[in-house]
C-alpha positions as a Markdown table, in Angstrom:
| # | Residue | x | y | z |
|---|---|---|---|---|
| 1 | Unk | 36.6 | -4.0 | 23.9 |
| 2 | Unk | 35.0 | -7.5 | 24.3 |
| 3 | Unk | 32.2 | -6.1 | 26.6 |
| 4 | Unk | 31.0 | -3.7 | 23.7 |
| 5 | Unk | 31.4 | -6.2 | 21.2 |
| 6 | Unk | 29.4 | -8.7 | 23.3 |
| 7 | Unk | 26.9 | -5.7 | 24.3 |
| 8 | Unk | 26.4 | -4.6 | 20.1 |
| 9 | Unk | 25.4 | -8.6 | 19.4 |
| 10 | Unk | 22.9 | -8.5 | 22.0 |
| 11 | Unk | 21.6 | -5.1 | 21.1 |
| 12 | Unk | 18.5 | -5.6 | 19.4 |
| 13 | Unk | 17.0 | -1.9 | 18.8 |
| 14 | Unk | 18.1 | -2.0 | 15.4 |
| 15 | Unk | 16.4 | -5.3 | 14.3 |
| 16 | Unk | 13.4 | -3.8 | 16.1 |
| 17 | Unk | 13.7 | -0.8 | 13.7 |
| 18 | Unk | 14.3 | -3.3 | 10.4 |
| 19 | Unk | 10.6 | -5.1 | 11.4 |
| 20 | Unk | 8.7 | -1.9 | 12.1 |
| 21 | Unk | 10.3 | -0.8 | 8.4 |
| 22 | Unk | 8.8 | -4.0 | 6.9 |
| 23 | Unk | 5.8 | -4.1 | 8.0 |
| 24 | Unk | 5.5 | -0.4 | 6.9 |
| 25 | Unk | 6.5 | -1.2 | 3.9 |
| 26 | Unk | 4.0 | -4.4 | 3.6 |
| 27 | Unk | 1.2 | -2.0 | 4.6 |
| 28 | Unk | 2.5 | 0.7 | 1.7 |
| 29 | Unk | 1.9 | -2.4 | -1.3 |
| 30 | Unk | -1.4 | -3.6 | 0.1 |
| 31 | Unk | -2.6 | -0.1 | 0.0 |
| 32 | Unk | -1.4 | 0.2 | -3.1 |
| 33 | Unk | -3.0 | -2.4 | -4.5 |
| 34 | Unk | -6.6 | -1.9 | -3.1 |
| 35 | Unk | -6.4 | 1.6 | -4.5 |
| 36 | Unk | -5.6 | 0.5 | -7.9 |
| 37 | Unk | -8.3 | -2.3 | -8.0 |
| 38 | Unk | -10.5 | 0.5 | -6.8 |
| 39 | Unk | -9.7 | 2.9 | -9.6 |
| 40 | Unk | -9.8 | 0.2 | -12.0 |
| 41 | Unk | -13.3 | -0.7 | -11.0 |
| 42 | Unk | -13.8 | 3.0 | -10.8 |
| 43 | Unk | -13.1 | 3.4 | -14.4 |
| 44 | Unk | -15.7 | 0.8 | -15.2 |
| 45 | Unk | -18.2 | 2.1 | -13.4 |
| 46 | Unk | -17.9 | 5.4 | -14.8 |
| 47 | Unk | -18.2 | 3.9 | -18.2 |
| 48 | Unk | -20.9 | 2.5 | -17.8 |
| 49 | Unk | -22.7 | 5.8 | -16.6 |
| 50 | Unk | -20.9 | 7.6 | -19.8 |
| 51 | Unk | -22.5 | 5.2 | -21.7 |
| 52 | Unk | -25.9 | 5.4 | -20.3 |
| 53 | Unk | -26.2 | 8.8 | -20.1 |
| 54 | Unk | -24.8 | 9.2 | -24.1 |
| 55 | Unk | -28.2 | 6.2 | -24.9 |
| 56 | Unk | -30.6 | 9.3 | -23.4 |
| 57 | Unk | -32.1 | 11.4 | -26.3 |
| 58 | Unk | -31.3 | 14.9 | -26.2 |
| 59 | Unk | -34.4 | 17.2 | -26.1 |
């Protein structure tokens, strides 16, 4: 019983498995973010255009 106790504490796979599951999950909220700062800017960009192209006269 002591040797699999002692063997579990030295196991580390699962620690291993907890900091691949971080970074993941890091990587997952900086994507996140660039994707929303790029549809916000986006947006403004197409406003712009809408805007432009309303200022042409109609023929």
């Amino acid at each position: 019983m002591k040797s699999q106790i002692i063997r579990f504490m030295k196991d580390e796979e699962g620690a291993t498995a907890i900091e691949y599951g971080l970074i993941a999950g890091l990587i997952a909220v900086v994507i996140i973010a660039a994707i929303t700062s790029i549809g916000t800017n986006l947006d403004g960009i197409f406003d712009v255009i809408v805007t432009k192209l309303q200022a042409v006269p109609r023929t």
